[in-house]
C-alpha positions in Angstrom: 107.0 19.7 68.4 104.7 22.1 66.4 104.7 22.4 62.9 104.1 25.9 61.8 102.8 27.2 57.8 102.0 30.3 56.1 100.1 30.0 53.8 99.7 33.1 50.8 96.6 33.0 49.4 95.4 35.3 46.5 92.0 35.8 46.4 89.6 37.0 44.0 89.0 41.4 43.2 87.2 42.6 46.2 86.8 38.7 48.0 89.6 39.7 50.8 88.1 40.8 53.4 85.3 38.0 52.9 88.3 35.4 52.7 90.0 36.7 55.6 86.8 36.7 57.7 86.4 32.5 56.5 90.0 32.2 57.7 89.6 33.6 60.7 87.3 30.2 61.2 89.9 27.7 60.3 91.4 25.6 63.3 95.0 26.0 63.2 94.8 29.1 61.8 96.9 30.8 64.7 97.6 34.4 62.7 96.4 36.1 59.9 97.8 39.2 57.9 95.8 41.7 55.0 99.3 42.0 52.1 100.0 44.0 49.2 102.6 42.7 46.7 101.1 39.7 44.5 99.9 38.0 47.8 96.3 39.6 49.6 96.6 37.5 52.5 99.0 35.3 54.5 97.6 32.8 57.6 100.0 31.0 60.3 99.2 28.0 60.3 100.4 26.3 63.7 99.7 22.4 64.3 101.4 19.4 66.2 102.3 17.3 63.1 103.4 17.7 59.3 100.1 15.3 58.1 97.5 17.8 60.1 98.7 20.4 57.1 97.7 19.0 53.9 94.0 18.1 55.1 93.4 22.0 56.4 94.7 23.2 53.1 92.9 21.2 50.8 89.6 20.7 52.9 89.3 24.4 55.0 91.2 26.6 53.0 91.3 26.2 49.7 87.4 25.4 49.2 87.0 29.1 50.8 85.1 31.1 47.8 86.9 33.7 46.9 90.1 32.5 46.5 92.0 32.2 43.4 95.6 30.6 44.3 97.1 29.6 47.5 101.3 28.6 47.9 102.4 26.6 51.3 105.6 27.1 52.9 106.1 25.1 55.5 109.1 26.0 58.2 111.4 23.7 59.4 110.9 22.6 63.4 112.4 24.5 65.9 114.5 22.5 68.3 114.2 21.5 71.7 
């Protein structure tokens, strides 16, 4: 089973393309898209377990300079 996230991440005034380069750097990180709307960026995060999520967030992603806010949303599994 894979767990899959995306995480949207609103970064600083002129940090994305500096944040999206750090993310690019993130294992897990499968997929990574430049936004507009009141996101900047949004990374696929894809992993085996749930408890392999809350350490990339709060120890690869969110410590990135650069970036103000991030929200998690974390799918359901698909089935097998």
């Amino acid at each position: 089973m894979t767990v899959k996230a995306y995480i949207l991440v609103v970064t600083d005034p002129g940090a994305t393309k500096r944040v999206f380069e750090a993310l690019q750097a993130v294992p897990g990180v499968t997929e990574l898209h430049e936004v507009m709307g009141p996101y900047d960026i949004i990374a696929e995060i894809n992993v085996p377990t749930l408890v392999e999520v809350p350490p990339i967030l709060s120890s690869r992603i969110r410590i990135i300079p650069g970036i103000q806010s991030t929200t998690s949303l974390v799918s359901f599994p698909e089935s097998e």
